[in-house]
Every structure is written in structure tokens, then in C-alpha cells.
C-alpha positions, -999 to +999 in steps of 0.1 A: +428+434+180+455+446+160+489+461+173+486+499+153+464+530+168+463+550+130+457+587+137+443+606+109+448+643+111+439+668+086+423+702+083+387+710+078+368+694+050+399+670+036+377+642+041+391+625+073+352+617+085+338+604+052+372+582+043+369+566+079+331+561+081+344+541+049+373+525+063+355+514+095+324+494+074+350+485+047+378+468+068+361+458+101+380+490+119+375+503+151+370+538+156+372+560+190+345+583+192+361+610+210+342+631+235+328+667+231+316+693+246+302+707+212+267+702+199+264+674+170+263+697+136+236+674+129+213+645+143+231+615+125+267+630+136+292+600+140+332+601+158+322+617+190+302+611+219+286+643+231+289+654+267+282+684+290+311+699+307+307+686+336+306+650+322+338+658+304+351+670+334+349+639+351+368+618+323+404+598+334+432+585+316+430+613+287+456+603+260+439+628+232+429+661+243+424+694+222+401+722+223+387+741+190+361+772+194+356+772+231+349+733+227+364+701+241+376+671+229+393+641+243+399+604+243+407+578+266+435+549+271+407+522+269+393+535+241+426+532+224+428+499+236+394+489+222+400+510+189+421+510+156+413+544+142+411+579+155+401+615+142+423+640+154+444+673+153+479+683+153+473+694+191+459+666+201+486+644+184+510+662+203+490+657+236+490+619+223+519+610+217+529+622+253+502+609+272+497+575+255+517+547+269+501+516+258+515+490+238+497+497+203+524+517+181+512+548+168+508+556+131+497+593+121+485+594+083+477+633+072+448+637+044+453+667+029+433+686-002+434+722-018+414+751+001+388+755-021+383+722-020+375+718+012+356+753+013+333+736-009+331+700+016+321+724+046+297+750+027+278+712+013+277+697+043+261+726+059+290+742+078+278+784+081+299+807+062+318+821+096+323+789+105+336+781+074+362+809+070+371+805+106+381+771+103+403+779+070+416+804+089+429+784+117+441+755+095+466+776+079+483+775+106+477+750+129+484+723+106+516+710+087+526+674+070+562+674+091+537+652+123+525+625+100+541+594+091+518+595+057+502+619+038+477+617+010+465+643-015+423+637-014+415+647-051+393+622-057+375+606-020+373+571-037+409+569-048+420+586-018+399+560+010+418+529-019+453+543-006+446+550+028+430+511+031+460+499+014+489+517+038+468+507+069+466+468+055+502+472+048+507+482+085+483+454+098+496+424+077+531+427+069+543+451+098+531+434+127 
């Protein structure tokens, strides 16, 4: 168990998912699955656990919490705890960092790309064009660099998941 809960915010189709699938099999992370009242966007979905309202209803101890097209998401102290990295948004980094008072310290790394970009992630991996142009819409505002500790520039996703592994070994083996 290591001392650091990383954060990794971003908007829609940066990469955040596919660079911590990596990080997780690559360096023996941890990562909360949060919970969600959305449907998966496909059967072999990972990062959330899905629930009905009512089951999200009767969660405790919420340190993440955020909600995103009539949908809910939210994670708890213990799986903080249990966990080393977690997928989230600038909302729910807010609602974090007030609600979490465990003793890991909190690290928030942004991963950032160009619009088109990440147009072109969402439109591959299936995302419908409203969806799509919904999401960029939203993003333009709702998220900015000035909450993150780090921020990388996803050009390239390999070179991108290199820096990200080496900041949070950086964090893990010299900071703690």
C-alpha cells in the first residue's frame, strides 16, 4: 500500500482510461472503480461498477461524487484506502478534496490532448455523434489545468502512459 491517491482528470477522449488500464497491469496499481448509475458503453467496460439508483442511493462515506448527463458517479473512503489510482473530473476533485480525510496525500495529474484529437478517440471507440459533440461541448468549460498538480500533453498514448508511470514512481519512491 503506498501513501499517494493519484487523481487523473482530463476531458473526454485524452486517454485517461487507456493510460491507466496500462498503468494498473504495468506497475501493479490499484484502481477504484467508481460507481454509476450509467449503462456500460460496452460489455468489457472497466473503472466503474454499475448500479441502479437505488443501490447508489444507499452508498456511505462518498469522498468522489459528480454527476454527468443525468448520471451518477461516486467513490468511497475504503476504496481509497484500498486503491492507488482514480478516474475523475474537475467536480468531483473538488467534492474530493473536501470530503476525503484519510491519510494518503492527494496527487491530481491532468492529461490533456487537442479537440480533434479526442473527437477522433470518442467517434473510434464508438461514442454517437451527439454524444460526442456534447461532451466537447461541456469540456470547454468544465475543465482547466489550474486543479492539477501535473499535466501532460497526450500526443502520442505510449510516450504519454512513459511520463505518467515515471511522475507517479517518482511520487512512490523518492517522495514518500
Amino acid at each position: 500500500m503506498n501513501n499517494y491517491i493519484f487523481l487523473i482528470v482530463g476531458p473526454s477522449g485524452s486517454g485517461k482510461s487507456t493510460i491507466v488500464e496500462q498503468l494498473v497491469e504495468t506497475m501493479n496499481l490499484k484502481q477504484i472503480e467508481s460507481y454509476t448509475t450509467r449503462k456500460p458503453r460496452s460489455r468489457y467496460e472497466k473503472g466503474h461498477i454499475f448500479v441502479t439508483d437505488k443501490e447508489f442511493d444507499n452508498l456511505t462515506d462518498l469522498v468522489g461524487y459528480t454527476e454527468f448527463c443525468g448520471h451518477r458517479y461516486a467513490a468511497t473512503a475504503a476504496q481509497v484506502e484500498e486503491n492507488d489510482i482514480y478516474v475523475i473530473d474537475p467536480t468531483g476533485v473538488a467534492f474530493f478534496k473536501e470530503h476525503y480525510h484519510g491519510t494518503k496525500k492527494v496527487k491530481v495529474l491532468g492529461i490533456w490532448a487537442t479537440e480533434p484529437a479526442r473527437k477522433k478517440r470518442m467517434f473510434l471507440r464508438g461514442d454517437p455523434e451527439d454524444a460526442i459533440v456534447k461532451r466537447l461541448e461541456n469540456d470547454r468549460t468544465a475543465f482547466s489545468t489550474d486543479i492539477c498538480d501535473i499535466v501532460f500533453y497526450n500526443k502520442n498514448l505510449q510516450e504519454t502512459r512513459e511520463a505518467v508511470a515515471q511522475c507517479i514512481s517518482w511520487y512512490l519512491f523518492t517522495k514518500n
